[in-house]
ChimeraX commands (.cxc) that place a marker at each C-alpha (Angstrom):
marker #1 position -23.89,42.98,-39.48 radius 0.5
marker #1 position -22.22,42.90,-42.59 radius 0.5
marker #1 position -18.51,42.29,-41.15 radius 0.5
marker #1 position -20.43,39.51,-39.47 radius 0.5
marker #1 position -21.87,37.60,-42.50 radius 0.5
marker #1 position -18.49,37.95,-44.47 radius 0.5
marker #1 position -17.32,36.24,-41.54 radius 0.5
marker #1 position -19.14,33.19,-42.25 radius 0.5
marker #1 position -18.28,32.81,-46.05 radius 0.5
marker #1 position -16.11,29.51,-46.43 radius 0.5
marker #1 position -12.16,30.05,-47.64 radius 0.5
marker #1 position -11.77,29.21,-51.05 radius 0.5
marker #1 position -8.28,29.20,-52.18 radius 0.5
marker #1 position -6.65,28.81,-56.27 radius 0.5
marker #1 position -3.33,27.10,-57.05 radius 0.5
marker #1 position -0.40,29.24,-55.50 radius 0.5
marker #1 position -2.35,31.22,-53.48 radius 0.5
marker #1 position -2.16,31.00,-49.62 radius 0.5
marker #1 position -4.72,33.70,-49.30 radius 0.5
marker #1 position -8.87,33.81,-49.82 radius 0.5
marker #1 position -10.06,35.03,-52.99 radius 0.5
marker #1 position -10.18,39.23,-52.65 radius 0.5
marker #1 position -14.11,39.21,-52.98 radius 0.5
marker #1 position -16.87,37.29,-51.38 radius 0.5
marker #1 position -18.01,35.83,-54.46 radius 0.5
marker #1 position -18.80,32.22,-54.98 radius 0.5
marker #1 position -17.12,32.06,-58.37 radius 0.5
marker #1 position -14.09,33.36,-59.35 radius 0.5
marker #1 position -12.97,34.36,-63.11 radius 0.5
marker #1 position -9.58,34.66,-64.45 radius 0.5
marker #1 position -7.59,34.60,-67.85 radius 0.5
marker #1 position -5.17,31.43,-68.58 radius 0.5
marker #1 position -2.06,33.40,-68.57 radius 0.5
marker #1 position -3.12,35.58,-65.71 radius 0.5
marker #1 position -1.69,32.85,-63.22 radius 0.5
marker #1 position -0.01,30.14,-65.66 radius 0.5
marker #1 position 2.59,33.02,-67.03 radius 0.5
marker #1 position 3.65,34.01,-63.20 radius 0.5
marker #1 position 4.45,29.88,-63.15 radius 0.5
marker #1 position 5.97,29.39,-66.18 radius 0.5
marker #1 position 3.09,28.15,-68.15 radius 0.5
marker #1 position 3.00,25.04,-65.81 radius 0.5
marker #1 position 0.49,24.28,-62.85 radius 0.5
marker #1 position 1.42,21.42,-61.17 radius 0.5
marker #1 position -0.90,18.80,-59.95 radius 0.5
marker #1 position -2.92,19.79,-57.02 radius 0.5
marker #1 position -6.59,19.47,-55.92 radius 0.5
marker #1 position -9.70,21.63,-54.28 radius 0.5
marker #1 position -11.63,20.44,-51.93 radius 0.5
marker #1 position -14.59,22.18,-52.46 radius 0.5
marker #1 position -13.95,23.82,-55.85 radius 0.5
marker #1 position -15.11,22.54,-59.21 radius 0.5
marker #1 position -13.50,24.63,-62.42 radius 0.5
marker #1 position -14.12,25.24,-66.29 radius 0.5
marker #1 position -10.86,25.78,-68.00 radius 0.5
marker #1 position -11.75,27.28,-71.42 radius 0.5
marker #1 position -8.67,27.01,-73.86 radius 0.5
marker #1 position -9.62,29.74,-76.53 radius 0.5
marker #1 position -6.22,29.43,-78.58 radius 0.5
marker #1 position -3.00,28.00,-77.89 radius 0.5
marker #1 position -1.96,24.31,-76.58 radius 0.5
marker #1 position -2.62,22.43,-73.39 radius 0.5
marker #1 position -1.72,19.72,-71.93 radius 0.5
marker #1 position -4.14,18.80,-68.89 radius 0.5
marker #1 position -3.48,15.89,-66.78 radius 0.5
marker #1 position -6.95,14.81,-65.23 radius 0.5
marker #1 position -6.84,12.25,-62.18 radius 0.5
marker #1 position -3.07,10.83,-64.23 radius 0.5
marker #1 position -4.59,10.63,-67.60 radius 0.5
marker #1 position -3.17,13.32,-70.34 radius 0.5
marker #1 position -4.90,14.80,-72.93 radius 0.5
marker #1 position -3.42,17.42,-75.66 radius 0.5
marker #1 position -6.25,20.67,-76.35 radius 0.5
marker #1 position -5.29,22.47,-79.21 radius 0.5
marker #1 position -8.63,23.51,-80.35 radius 0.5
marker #1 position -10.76,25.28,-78.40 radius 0.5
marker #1 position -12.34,23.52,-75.13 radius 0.5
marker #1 position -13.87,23.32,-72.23 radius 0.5
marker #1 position -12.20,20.97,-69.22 radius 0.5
marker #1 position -14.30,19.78,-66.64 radius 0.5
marker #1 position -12.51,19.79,-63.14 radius 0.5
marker #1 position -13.91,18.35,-60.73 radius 0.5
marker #1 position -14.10,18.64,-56.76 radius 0.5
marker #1 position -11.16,16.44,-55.15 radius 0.5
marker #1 position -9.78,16.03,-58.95 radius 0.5
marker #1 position -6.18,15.84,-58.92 radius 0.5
marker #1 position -5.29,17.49,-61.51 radius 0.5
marker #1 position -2.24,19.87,-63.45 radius 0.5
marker #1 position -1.91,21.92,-66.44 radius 0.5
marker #1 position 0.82,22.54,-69.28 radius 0.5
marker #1 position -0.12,25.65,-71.30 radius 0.5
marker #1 position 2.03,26.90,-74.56 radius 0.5
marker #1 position 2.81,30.67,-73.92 radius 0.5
marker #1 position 0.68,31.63,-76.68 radius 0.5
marker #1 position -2.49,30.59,-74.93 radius 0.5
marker #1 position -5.65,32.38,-74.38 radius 0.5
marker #1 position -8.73,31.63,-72.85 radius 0.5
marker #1 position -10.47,31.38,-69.03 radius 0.5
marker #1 position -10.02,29.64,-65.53 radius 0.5
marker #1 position -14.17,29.87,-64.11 radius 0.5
marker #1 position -13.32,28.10,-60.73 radius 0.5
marker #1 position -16.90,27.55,-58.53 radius 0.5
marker #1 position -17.21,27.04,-55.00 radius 0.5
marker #1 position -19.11,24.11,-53.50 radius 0.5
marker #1 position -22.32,25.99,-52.92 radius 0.5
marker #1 position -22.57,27.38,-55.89 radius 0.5
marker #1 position -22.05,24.59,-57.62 radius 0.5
marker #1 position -25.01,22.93,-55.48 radius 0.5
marker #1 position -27.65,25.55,-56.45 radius 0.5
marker #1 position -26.85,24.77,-60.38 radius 0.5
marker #1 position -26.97,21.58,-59.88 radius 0.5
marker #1 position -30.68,21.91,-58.67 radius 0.5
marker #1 position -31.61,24.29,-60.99 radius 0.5
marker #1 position -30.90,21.76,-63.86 radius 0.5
marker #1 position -33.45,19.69,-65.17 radius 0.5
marker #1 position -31.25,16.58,-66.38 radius 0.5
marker #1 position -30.27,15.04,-63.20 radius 0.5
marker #1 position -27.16,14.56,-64.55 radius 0.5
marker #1 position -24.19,15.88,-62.02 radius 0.5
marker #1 position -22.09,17.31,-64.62 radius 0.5
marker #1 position -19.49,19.06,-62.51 radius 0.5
marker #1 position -18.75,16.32,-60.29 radius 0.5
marker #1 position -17.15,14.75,-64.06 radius 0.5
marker #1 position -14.30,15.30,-65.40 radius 0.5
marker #1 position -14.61,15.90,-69.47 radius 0.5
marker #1 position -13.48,18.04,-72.51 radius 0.5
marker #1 position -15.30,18.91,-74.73 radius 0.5
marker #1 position -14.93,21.20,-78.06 radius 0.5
marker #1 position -16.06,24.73,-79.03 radius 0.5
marker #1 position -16.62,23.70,-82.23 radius 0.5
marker #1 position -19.51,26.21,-84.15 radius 0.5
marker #1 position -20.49,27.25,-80.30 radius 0.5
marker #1 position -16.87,29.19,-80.16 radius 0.5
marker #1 position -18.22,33.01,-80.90 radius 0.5
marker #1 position -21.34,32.17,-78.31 radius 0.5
marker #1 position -18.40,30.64,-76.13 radius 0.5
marker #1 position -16.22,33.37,-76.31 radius 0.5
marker #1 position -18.57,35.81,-75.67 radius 0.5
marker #1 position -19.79,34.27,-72.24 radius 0.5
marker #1 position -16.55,34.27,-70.72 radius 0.5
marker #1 position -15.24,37.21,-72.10 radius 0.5
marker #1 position -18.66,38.87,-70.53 radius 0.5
marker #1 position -17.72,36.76,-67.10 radius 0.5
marker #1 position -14.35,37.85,-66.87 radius 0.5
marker #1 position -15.37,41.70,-67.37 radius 0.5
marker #1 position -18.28,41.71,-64.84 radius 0.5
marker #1 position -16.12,39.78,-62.26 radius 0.5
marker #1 position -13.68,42.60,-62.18 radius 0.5
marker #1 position -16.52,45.49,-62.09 radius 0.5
marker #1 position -18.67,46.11,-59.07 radius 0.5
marker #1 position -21.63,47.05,-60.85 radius 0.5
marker #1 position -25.13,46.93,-60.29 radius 0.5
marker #1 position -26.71,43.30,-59.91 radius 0.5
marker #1 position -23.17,42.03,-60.49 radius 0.5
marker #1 position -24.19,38.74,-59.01 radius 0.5
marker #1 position -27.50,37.85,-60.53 radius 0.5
marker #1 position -25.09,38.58,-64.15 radius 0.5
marker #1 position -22.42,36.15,-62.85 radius 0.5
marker #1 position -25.02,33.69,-61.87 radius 0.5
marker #1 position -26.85,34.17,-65.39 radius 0.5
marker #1 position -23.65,33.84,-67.29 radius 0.5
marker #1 position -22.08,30.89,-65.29 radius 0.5
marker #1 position -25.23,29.08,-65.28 radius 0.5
marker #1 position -25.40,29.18,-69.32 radius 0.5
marker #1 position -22.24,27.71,-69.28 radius 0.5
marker #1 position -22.76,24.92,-67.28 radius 0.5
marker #1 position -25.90,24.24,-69.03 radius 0.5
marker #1 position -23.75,24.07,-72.80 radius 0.5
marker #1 position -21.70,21.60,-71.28 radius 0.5
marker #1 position -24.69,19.70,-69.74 radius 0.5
marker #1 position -25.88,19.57,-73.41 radius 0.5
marker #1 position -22.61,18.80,-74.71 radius 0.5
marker #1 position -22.43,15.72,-71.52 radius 0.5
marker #1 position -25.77,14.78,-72.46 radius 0.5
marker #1 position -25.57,14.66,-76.60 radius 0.5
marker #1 position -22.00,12.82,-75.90 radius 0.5
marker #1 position -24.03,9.89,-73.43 radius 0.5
marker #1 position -26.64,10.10,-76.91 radius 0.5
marker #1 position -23.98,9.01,-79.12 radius 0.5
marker #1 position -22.60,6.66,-76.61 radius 0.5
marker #1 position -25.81,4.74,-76.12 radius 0.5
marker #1 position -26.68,4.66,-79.73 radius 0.5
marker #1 position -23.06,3.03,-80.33 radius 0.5
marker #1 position -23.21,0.72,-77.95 radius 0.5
marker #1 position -26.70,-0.28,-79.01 radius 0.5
marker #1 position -25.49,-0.67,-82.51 radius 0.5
marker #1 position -22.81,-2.68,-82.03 radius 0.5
marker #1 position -24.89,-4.93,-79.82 radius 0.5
marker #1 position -27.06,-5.43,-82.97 radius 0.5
marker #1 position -23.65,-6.17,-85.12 radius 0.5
marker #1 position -22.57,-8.79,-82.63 radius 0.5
marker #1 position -26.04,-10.63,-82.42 radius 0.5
marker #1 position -26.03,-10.33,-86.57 radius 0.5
marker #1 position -22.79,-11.37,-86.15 radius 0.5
marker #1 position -24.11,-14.74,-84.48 radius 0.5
marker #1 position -27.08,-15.04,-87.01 radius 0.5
marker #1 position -24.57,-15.37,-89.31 radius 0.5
marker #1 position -22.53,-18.13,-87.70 radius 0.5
marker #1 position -26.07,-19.98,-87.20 radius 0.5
marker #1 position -27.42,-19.43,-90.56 radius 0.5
marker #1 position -25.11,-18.60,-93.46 radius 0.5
marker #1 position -25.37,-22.01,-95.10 radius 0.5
marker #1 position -29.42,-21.47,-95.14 radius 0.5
marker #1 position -28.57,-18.13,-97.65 radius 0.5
marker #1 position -31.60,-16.24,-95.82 radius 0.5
marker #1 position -32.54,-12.71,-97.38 radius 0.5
marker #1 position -31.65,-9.55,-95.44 radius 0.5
marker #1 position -34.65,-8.75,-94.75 radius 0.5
marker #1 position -34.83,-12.40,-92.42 radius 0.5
marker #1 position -31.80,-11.74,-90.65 radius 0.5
marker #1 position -33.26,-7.93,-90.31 radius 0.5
marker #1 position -36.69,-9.79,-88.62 radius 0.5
marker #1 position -34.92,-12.10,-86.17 radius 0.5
marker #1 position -33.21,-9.15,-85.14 radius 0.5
marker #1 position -36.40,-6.74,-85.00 radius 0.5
marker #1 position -34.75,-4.02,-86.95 radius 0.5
marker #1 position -35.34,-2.78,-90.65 radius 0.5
marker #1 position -33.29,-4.23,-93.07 radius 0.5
marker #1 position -32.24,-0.31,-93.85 radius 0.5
marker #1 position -31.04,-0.25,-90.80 radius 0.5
marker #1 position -29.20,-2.94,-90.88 radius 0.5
marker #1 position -27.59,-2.45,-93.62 radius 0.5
marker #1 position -26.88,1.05,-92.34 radius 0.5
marker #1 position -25.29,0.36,-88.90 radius 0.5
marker #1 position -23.04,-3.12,-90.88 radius 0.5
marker #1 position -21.81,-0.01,-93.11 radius 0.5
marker #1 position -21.00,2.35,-90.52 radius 0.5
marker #1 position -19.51,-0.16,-87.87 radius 0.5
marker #1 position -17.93,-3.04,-89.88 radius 0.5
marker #1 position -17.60,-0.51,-93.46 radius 0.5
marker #1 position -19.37,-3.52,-95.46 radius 0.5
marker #1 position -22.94,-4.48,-96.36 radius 0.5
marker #1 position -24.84,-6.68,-93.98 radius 0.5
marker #1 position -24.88,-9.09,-97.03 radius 0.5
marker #1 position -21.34,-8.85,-97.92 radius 0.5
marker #1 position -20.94,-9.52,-94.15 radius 0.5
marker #1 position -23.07,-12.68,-94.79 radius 0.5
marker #1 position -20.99,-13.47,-98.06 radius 0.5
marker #1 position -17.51,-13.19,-96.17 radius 0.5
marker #1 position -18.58,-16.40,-94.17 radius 0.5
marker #1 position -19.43,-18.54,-96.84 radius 0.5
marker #1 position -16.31,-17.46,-98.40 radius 0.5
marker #1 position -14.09,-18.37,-95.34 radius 0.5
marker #1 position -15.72,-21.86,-94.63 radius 0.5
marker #1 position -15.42,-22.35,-98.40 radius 0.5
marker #1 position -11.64,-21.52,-98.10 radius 0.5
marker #1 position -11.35,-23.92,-94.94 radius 0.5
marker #1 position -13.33,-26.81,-97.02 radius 0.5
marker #1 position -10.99,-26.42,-100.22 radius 0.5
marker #1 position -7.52,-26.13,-97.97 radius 0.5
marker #1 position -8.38,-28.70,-95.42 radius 0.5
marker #1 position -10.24,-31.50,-96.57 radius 0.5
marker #1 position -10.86,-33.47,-99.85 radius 0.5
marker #1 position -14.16,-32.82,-100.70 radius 0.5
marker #1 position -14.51,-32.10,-104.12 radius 0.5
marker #1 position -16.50,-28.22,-105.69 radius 0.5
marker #1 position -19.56,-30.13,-105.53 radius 0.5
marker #1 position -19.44,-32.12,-102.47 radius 0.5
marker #1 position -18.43,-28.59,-100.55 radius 0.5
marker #1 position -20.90,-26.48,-102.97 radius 0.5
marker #1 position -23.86,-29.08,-101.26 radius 0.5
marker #1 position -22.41,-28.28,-97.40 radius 0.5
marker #1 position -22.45,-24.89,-97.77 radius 0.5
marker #1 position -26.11,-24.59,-99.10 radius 0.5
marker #1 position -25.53,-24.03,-102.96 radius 0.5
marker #1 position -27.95,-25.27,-105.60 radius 0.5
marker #1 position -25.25,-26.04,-108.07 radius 0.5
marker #1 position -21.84,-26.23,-107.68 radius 0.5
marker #1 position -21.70,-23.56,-111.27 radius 0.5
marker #1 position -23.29,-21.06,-109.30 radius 0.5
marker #1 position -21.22,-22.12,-106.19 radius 0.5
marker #1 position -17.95,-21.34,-108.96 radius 0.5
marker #1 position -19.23,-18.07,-109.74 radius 0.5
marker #1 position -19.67,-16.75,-105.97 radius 0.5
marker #1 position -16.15,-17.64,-105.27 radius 0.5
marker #1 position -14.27,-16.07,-108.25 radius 0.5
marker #1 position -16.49,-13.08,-108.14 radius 0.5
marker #1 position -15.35,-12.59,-104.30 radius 0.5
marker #1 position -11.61,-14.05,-105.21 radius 0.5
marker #1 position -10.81,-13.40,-108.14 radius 0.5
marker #1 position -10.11,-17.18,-108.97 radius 0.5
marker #1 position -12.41,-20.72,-109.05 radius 0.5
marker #1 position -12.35,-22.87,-106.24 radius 0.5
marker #1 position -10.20,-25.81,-108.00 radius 0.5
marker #1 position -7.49,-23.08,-108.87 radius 0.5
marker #1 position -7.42,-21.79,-105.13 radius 0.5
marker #1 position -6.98,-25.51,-103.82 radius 0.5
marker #1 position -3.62,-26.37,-106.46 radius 0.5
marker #1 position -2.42,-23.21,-105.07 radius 0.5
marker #1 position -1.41,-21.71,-108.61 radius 0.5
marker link #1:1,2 radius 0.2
marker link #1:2,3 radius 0.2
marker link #1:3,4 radius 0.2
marker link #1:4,5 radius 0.2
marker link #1:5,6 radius 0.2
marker link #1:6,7 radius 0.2
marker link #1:7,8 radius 0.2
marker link #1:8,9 radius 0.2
marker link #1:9,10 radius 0.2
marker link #1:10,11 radius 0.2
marker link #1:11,12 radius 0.2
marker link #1:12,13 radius 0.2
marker link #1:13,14 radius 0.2
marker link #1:14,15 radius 0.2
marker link #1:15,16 radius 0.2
marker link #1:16,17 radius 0.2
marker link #1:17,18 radius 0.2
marker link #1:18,19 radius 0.2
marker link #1:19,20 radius 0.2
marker link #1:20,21 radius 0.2
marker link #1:21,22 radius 0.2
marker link #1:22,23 radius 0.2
marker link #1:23,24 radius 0.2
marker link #1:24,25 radius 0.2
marker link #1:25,26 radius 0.2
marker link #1:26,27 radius 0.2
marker link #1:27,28 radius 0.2
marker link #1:28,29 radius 0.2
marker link #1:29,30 radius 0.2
marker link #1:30,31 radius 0.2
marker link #1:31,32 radius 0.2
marker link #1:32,33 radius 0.2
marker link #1:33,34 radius 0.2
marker link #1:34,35 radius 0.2
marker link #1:35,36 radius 0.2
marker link #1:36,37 radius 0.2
marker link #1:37,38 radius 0.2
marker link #1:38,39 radius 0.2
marker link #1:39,40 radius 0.2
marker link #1:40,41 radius 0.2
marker link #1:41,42 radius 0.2
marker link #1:42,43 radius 0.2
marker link #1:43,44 radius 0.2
marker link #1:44,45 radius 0.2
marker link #1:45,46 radius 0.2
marker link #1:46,47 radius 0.2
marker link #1:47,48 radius 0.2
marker link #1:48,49 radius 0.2
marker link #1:49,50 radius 0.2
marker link #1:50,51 radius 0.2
marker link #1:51,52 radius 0.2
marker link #1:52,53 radius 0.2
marker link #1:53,54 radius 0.2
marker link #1:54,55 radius 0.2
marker link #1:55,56 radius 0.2
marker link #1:56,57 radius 0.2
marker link #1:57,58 radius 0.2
marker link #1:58,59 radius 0.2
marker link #1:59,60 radius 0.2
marker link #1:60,61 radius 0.2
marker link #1:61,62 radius 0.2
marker link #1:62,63 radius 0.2
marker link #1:63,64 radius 0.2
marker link #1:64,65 radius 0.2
marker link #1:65,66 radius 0.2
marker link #1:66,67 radius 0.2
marker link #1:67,68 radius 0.2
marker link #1:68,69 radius 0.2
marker link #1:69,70 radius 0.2
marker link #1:70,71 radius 0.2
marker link #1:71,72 radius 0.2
marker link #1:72,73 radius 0.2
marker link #1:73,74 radius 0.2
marker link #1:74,75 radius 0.2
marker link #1:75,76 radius 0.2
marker link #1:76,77 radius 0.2
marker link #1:77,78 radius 0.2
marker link #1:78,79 radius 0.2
marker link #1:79,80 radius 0.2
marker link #1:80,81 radius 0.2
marker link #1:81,82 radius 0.2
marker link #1:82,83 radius 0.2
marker link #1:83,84 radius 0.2
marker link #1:84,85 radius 0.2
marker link #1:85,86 radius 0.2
marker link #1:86,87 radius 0.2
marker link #1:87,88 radius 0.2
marker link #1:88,89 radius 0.2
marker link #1:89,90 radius 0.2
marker link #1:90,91 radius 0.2
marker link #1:91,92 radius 0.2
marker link #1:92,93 radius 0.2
marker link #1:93,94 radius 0.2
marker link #1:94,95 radius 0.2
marker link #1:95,96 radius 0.2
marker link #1:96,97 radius 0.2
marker link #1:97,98 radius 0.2
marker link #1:98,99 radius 0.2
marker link #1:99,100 radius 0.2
marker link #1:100,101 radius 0.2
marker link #1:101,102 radius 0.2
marker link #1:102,103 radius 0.2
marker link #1:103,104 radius 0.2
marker link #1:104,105 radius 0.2
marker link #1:105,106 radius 0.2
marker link #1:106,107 radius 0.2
marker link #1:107,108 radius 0.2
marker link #1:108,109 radius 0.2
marker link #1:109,110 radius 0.2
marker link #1:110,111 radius 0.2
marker link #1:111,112 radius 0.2
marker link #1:112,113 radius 0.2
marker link #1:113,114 radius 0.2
marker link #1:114,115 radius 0.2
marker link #1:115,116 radius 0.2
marker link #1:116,117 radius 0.2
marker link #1:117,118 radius 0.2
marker link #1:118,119 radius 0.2
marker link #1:119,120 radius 0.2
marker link #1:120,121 radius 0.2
marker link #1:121,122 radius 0.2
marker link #1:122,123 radius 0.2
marker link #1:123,124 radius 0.2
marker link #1:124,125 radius 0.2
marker link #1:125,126 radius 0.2
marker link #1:126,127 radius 0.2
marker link #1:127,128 radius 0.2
marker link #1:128,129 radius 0.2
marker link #1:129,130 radius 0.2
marker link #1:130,131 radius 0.2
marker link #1:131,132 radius 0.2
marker link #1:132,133 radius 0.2
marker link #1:133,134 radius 0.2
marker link #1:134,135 radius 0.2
marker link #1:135,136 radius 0.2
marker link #1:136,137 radius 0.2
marker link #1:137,138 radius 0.2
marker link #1:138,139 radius 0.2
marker link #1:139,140 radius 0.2
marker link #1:140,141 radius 0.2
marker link #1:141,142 radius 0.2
marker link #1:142,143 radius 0.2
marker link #1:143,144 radius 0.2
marker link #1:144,145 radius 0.2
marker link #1:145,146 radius 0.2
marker link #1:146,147 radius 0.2
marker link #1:147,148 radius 0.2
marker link #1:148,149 radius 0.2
marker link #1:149,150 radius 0.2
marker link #1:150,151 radius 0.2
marker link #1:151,152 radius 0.2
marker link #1:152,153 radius 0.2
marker link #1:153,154 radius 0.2
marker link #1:154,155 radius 0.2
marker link #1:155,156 radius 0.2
marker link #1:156,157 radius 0.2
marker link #1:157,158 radius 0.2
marker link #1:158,159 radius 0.2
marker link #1:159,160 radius 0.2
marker link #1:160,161 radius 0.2
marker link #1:161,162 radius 0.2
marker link #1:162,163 radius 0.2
marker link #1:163,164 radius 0.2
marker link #1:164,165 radius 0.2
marker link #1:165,166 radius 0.2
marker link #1:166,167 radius 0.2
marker link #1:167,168 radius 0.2
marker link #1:168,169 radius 0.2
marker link #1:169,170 radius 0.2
marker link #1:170,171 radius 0.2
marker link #1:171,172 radius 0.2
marker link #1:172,173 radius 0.2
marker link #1:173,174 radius 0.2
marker link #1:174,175 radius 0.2
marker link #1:175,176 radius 0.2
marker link #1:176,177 radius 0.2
marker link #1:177,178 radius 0.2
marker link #1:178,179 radius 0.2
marker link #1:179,180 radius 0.2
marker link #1:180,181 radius 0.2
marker link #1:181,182 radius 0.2
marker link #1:182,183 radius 0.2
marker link #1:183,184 radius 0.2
marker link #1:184,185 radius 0.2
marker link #1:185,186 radius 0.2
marker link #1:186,187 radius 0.2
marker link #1:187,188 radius 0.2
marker link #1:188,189 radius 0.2
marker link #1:189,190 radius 0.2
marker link #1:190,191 radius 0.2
marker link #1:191,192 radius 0.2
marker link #1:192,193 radius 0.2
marker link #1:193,194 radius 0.2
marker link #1:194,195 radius 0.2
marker link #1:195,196 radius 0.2
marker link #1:196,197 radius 0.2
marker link #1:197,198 radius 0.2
marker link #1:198,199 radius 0.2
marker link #1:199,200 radius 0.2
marker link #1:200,201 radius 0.2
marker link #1:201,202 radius 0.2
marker link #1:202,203 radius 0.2
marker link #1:203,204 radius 0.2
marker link #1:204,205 radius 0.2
marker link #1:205,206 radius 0.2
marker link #1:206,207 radius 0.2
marker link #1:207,208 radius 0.2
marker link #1:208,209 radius 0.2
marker link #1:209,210 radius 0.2
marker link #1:210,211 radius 0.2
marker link #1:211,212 radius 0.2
marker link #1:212,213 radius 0.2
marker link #1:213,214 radius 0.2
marker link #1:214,215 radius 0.2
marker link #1:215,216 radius 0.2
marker link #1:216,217 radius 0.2
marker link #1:217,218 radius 0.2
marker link #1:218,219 radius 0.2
marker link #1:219,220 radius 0.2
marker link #1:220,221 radius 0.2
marker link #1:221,222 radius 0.2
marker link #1:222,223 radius 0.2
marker link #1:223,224 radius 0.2
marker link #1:224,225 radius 0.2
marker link #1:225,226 radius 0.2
marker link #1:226,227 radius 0.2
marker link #1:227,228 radius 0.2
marker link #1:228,229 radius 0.2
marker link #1:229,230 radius 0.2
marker link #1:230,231 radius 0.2
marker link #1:231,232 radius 0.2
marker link #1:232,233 radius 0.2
marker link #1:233,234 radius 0.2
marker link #1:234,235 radius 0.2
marker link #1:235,236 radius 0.2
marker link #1:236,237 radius 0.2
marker link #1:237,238 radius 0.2
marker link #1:238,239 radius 0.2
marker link #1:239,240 radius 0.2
marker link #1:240,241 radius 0.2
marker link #1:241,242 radius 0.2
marker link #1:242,243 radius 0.2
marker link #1:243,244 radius 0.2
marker link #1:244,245 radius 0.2
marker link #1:245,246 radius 0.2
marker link #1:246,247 radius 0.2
marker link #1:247,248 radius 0.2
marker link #1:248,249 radius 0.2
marker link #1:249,250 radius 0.2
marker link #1:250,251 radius 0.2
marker link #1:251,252 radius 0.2
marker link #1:252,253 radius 0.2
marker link #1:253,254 radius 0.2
marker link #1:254,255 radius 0.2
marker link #1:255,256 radius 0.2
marker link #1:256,257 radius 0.2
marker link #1:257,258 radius 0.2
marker link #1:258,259 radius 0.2
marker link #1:259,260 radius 0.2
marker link #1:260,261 radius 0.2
marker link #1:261,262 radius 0.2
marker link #1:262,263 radius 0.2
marker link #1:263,264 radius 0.2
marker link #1:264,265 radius 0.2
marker link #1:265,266 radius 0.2
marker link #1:266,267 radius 0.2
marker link #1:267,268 radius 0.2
marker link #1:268,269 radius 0.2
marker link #1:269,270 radius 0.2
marker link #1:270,271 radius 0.2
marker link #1:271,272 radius 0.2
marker link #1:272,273 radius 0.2
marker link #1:273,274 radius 0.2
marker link #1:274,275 radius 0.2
marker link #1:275,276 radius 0.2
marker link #1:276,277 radius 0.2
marker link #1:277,278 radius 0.2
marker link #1:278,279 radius 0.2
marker link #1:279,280 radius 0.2
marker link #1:280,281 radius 0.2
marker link #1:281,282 radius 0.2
marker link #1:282,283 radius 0.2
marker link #1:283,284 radius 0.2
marker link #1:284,285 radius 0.2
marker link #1:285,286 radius 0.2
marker link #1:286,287 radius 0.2
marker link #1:287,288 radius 0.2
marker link #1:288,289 radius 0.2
marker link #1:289,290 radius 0.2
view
């Protein structure tokens, strides 16, 4: 009965092997230079089927080309590889660290253990160790032991530690789509300020208007200008009036007080004073040129 049901387990098979993997299991574990140093610290581009692996670079250099896109790891990582992923690896020969390769249904029972519905090795990414290194390096230094013991309730540990894995780098998937949605949200706020501006900067409105018509804080506003664009929302403001004063005093013949008028100034002194506190000279000295 047992020949039988071995029988049945699919083929899985790694990068220059032409035989199945020598255990039943529906992981398999390995160091880096276990199989890179028998290839001269190059694995050429190649795909699995049915295989999805983590490639943890401890220490050391890699190159990994994912679907024809490069990317240099020399910090420590974890590379997503996906099913059907064409992909190859350049490793320097003083690298350490772990090939996890999982087999299709495997990878289907994590998948529907997770709570996040996101499919998150059917991706390829990288992503760094950073502080989680130690708890990093002790997972897959724990993996790689209990793949090569037969001891008692090996699976359930390979299962335990594989699936904390996968969940770090569904955390580390997740917190990256975070960021990404909070910059992308920002700058969607800095591009309709952006247009405020353009509508309104003769009207010299407060912050705090602009901050309304947007239906943010003016805190924030001021905080995402500073982080996006490196200058205050109303220096942002200030730059326009500067640059249509500029364009006024080069290409027309309106006189300071004529342009101080168009551009929304009370008096054409305190129109003087904004420009050679933002230039560094008046308006009239700007126009000559001198």
């Amino acid at each position: 009965m047992k020949h039988a049901t071995l029988k049945t387990i699919p083929v899985f098979k790694l990068y220059g092997e032409g035989a199945a993997w020598r255990t039943p299991d529906l992981l398999h574990c390995e160091s880096i230079p276990e199989r890179s140093s028998v290839h001269d610290w190059e694995i050429h581009r190649h795909r699995h089927a049915d295989l999805a692996q983590l490639l943890y670079v401890q220490r050391g250099v890699a190159v990994l080309e994912i679907e024809g896109e490069q990317t240099r790891v020399d910090r420590p990582s974890i590379q997503v590889v996906p099913p059907m992923c064409v992909h190859g690896f350049h490793f320097s020969p003083d690298v350490d660290g772990f090939v996890i390769t999982i087999a299709a249904p495997l990878m289907n029972w994590l998948q529907k253990q997770s709570d996040t519905g996101r499919l998150v090795l059917q991706h390829p990414g990288c992503y760094t160790a950073d502080a989680d290194q130690p708890y990093l390096d002790m997972l897959c230094t724990t993996l790689n032991r209990e793949y090569s013991n037969l001891e008692p309730s090996r699976d359930l540990l390979l299962r335990s530690l594989v699936s904390a894995l996968v969940v770090w780098v569904s955390r580390r998937e997740r917190e990256r789509h975070v960021i990404g949605e909070r910059r992308d949200r920002s700058q969607a706020y800095l591009t309709a300020f952006s247009k405020l501006i353009e509508k309104h900067y003769r009207e010299h409105l407060p912050i705090s208007q602009y901050a309304a018509l947007l239906g943010v804080t003016p805190v924030y506003l001021n905080t995402l200008c500073q982080r996006l664009a490196h200058q205050s929302a109303l220096a942002l403001v200030h730059q326009r009036l500067l640059l249509e004063a500029k364009r006024n005093l080069v290409y027309t013949t309106l006189n300071v007080n004529q342009i101080a008028h168009l551009l929304g100034f009370t008096e054409a002194a305190y129109f003087t004073r904004f420009f050679k506190r933002l230039t560094g000279t008046t308006p009239n000295t700007f126009r000559s040129g001198k």
